[in-house]
KEKOLTI-641495 format. One line per 3 residues: number of its first residue (from 1); their letters; for each residue x, y, z of C-alpha. Coordinates in nm, 4 decimals, always signed. Each point is the difference from the previous one (the first is absolute). Example, Ala and Ser with C-alpha at 12.3 -4.5 7.8 and 13.67 -1.06 7.14 Angstrom:
! residues 2
1	AS	+1.2300 -0.4500 +0.7800 ~ +0.1370 +0.3440 -0.0660
//
This chain:
! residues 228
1	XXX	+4.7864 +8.2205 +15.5087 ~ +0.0730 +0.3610 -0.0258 ~ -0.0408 +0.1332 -0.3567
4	XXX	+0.3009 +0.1189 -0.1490 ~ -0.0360 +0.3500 -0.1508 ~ +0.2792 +0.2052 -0.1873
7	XXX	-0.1200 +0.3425 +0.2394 ~ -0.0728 +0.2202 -0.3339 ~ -0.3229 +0.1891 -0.0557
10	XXX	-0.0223 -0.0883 -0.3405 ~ -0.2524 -0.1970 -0.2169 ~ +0.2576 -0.1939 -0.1371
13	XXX	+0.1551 -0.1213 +0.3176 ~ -0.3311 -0.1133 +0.1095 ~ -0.0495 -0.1646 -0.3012
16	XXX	+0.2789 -0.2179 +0.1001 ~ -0.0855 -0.0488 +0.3142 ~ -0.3425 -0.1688 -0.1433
19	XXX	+0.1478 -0.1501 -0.2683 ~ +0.3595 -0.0327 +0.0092 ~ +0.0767 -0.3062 +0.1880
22	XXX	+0.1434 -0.3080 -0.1716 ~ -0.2550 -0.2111 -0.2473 ~ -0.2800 +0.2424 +0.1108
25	XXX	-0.0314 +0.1686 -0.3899 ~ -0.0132 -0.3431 -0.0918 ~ -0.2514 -0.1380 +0.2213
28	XXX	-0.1905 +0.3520 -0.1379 ~ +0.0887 -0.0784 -0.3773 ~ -0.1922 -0.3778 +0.0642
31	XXX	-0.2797 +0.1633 +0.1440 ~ -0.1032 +0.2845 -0.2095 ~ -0.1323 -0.3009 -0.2597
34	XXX	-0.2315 -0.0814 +0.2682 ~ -0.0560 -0.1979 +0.3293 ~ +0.1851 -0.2401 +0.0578
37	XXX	+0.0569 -0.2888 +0.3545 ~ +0.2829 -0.0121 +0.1964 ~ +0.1191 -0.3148 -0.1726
40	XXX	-0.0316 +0.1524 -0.3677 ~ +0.1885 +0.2826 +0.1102 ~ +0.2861 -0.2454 +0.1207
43	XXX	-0.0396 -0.1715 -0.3828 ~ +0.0861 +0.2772 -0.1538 ~ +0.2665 +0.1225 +0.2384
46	XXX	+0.1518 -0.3223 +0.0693 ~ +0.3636 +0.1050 +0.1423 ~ -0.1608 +0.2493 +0.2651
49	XXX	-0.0453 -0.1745 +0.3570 ~ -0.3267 -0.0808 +0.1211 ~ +0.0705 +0.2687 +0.3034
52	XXX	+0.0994 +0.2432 -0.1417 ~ -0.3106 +0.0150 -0.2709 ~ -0.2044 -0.0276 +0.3067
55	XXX	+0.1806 +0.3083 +0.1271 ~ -0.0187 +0.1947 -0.2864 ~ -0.3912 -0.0684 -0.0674
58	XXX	-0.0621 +0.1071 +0.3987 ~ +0.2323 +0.3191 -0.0724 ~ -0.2006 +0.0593 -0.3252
61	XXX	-0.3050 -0.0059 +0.1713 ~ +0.0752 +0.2063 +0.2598 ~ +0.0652 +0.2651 -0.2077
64	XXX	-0.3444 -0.0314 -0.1850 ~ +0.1981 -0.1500 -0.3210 ~ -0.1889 -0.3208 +0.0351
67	XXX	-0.2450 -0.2008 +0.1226 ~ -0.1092 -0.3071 +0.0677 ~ -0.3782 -0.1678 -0.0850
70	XXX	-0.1581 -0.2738 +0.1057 ~ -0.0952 -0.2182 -0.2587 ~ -0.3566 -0.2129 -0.0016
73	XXX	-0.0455 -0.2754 +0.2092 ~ -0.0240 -0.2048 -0.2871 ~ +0.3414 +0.1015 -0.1135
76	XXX	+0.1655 +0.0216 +0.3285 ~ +0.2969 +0.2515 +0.0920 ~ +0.1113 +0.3122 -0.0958
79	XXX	+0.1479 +0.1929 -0.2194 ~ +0.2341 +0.3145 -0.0105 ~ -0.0989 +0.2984 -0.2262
82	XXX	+0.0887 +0.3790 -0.0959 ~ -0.1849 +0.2592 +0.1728 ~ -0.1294 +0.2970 -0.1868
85	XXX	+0.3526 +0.1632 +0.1820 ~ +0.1975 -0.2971 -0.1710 ~ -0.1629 +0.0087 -0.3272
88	XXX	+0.1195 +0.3942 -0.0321 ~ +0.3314 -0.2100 -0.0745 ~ -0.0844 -0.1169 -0.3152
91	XXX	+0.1486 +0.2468 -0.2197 ~ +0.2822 +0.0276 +0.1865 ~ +0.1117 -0.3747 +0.0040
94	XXX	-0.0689 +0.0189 -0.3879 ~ +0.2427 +0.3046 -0.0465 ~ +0.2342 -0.1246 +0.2858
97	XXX	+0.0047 -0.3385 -0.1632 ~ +0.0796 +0.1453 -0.3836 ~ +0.2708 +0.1796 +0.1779
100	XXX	+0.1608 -0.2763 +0.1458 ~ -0.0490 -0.1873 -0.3898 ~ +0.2437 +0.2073 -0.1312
103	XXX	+0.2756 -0.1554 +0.2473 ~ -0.1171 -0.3548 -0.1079 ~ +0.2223 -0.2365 -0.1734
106	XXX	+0.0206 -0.3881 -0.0281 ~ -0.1513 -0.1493 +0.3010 ~ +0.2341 -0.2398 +0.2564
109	XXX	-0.0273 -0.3317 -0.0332 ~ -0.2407 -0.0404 +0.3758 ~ -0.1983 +0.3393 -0.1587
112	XXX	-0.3568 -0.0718 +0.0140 ~ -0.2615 +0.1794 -0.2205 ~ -0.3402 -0.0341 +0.1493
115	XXX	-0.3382 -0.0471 -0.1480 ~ -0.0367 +0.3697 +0.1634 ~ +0.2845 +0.1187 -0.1706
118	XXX	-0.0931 -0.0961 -0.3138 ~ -0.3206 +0.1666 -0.0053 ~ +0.1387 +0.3255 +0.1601
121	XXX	+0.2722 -0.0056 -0.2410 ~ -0.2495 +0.0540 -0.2444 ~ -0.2108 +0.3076 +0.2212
124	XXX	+0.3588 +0.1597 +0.0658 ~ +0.1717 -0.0157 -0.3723 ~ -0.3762 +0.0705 -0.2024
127	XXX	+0.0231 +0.3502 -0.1751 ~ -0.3635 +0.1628 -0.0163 ~ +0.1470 +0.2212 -0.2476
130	XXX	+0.0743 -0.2203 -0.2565 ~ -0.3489 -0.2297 +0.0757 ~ -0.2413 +0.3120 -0.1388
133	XXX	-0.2363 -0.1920 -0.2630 ~ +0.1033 -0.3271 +0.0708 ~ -0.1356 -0.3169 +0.0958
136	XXX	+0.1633 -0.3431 +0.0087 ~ +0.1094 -0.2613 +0.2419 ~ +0.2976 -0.2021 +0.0714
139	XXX	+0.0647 -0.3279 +0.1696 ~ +0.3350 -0.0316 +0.1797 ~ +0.1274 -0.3486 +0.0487
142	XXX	+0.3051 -0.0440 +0.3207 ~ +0.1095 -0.3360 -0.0360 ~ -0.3191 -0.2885 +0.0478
145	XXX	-0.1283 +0.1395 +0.2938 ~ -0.0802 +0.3720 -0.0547 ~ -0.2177 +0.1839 -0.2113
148	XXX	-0.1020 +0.3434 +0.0001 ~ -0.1772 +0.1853 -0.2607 ~ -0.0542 +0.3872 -0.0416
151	XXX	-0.2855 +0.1944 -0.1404 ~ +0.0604 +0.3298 -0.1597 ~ -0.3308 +0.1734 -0.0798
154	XXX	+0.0676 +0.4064 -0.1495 ~ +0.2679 +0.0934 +0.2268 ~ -0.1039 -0.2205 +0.2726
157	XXX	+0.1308 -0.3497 +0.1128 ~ -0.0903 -0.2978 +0.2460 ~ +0.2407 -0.2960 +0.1186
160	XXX	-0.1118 -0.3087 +0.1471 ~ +0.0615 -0.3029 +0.0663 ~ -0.0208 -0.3229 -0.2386
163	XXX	-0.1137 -0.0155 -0.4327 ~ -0.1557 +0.2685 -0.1538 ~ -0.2994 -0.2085 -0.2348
166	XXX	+0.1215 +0.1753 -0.2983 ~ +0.2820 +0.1874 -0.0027 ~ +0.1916 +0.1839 -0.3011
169	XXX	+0.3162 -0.0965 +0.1200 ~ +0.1479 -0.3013 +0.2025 ~ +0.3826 +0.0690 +0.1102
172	XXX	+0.1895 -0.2711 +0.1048 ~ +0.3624 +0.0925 +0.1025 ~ +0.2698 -0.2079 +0.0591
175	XXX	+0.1610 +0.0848 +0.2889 ~ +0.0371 +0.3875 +0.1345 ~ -0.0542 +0.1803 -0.3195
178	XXX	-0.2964 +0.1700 +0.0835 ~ +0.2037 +0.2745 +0.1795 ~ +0.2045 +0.0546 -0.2792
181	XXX	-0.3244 +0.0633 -0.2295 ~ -0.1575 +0.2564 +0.2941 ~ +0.3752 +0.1989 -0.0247
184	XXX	+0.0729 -0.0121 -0.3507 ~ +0.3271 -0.2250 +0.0429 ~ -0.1482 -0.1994 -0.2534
187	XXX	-0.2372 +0.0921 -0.2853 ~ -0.3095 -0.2157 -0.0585 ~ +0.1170 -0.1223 -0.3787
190	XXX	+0.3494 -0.0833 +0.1446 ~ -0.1590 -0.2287 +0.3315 ~ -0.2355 -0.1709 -0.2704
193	XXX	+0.2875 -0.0577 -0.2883 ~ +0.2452 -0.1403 +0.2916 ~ -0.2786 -0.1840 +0.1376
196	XXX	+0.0187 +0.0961 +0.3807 ~ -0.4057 +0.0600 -0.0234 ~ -0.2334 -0.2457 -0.1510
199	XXX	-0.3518 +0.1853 -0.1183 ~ -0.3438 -0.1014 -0.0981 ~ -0.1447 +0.3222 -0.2229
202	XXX	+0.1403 +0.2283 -0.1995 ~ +0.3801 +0.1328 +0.0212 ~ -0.1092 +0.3497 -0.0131
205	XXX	-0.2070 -0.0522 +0.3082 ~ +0.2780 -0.0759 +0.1958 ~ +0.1878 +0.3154 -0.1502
208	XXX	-0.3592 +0.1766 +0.1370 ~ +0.1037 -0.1859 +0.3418 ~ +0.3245 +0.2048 +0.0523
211	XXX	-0.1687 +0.2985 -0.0456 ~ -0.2408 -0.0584 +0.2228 ~ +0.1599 -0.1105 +0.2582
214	XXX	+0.3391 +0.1754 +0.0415 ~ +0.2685 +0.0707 +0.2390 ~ +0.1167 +0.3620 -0.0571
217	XXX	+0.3404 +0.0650 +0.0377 ~ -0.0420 +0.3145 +0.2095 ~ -0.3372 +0.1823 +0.0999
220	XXX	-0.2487 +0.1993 -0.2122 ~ -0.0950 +0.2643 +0.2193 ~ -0.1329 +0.3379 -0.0254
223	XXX	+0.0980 +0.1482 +0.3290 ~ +0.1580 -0.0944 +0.3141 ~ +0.2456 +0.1040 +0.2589
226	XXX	+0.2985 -0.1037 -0.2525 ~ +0.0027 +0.1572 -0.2953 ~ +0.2047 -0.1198 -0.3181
//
C-alpha cells in the first residue's frame, strides 16, 4: 500500500504522516508504559479491529516508532515496544493529552477508561510546580477492579499499577468525579460533604490531591508562537 502523504515539507506534516492515522496515538499512549503483546494491546484497545492494529504496529515500525522483541523461550512470543524515536513522544502525548482534558466532560455511557488511562491521567494532569518539598502517596480506587496509586517525591511523581503498601490517601470516587476534582468543577470539601468520593486519610490530603494534580483551564506558558 502506497503511503499517503499530505505533499508539505514541513515537520508537522510528517509528523502526521507517522503518527496521524486512526488509533495510532493510542496504540503509542499504551505503549510508552512499557512493552506490551499483541493481545494486551487488543485488551486495552478493545473496539479497534484486529487488522487494523496489525496495520498500524507494521506502519509504526516502519517508520522506526516501534519495534518488536522476541521474548525468552521460556516465555514465548513477542512483544511490541517504543524505540528510542518513539519514546521522544513522551512529553508530547503528556501535553497533547492535558490539552485534550480541558475538552473533557461526562463520559458516554459505552466510554471506556483504561487501566492506561488511569495512570496517564495522573502523568498528564501532575503539576511539578506545586510538588516542590513534597512527598506523599495516593491510592486511586475505579470501581473493584482497578487500582492505581501515585508517588509524589519533591516535585517528582510515579504511577503504577495496583496498592500502594502505605499510602496517605485512598480515594474512592463514586462514579466520574475524579475529572471534576482535576478541573476545579468541584472543590475537594464540597465532593467529600456531598459524598461523591469516599476517603481513607485525612480531608486535607485530598484538598493536597487537587493541587497536585490539576487540569488548568488554559496554558502556563512563557513563550510561544501565540502570545496572550
Amino acid at each position: 500500500m502506497t503511503a499517503r502523504t499530505y505533499g508539505q515539507f514541513c515537520g508537522l506534516a510528517r509528523a502526521l504522516e507517522i503518527i496521524g492515522e486512526r488509533w495510532s496515538l493510542l496504540v503509542i499512549r499504551d505503549l510508552v508504559l512499557g512493552p506490551k503483546r499483541f493481545d494486551e494491546l487488543q485488551h486495552g484497545l478493545p473496539k479497534i479491529p484486529t487488522s487494523i492494529l496489525s496495520t498500524r504496529l507494521n506502519e509504526l515500525e516502519r517508520h522506526g516508532v516501534v519495534q518488536r522483541r522476541v521474548l525468552s523461550q521460556l516465555d514465548a512470543g513477542v512483544v511490541y515496544e517504543l524505540t528510542e524515536y518513539g519514546n521522544d513522544l513522551d512529553q508530547i502525548l503528556l501535553q497533547l493529552g492535558l490539552w485534550g482534558a480541558r475538552s473533557l466532560t461526562d463520559p458516554a455511557a459505552d466510554d471506556l477508561f483504561t487501566l492506561d488511562a488511569a495512570i496517564l491521567s495522573l502523568y498528564t494532569t501532575f503539576q511539578p510546580d506545586a510538588a516542590r518539598g513534597i512527598d506523599c502517596a495516593f491510592e486511586l480506587h475505579y470501581g473493584d477492579q482497578m487500582i492505581v496509586h501515585a508517588v509524589v517525591e519533591d516535585g517528582a511523581m510515579t504511577a503504577g499499577e495496583g496498592p500502594h503498601p502505605n499510602p496517605d490517601l485512598v480515594i474512592e470516587p463514586r462514579g466520574p468525579v475524579v475529572l471534576k476534582l482535576l478541573n476545579g468543577e468541584m472543590d475537594a470539601a464540597s465532593a467529600l460533604t456531598c459524598g461523591a468520593v469516599a476517603i481513607k486519610g485525612e480531608p486535607a490530603m485530598l484538598e493536597l490531591f487537587t493541587r497536585l494534580f490539576h487540569i488548568p483551564s488554559a496554558p502556563s506558558k512563557a513563550e510561544g508562537l501565540v502570545t496572550h
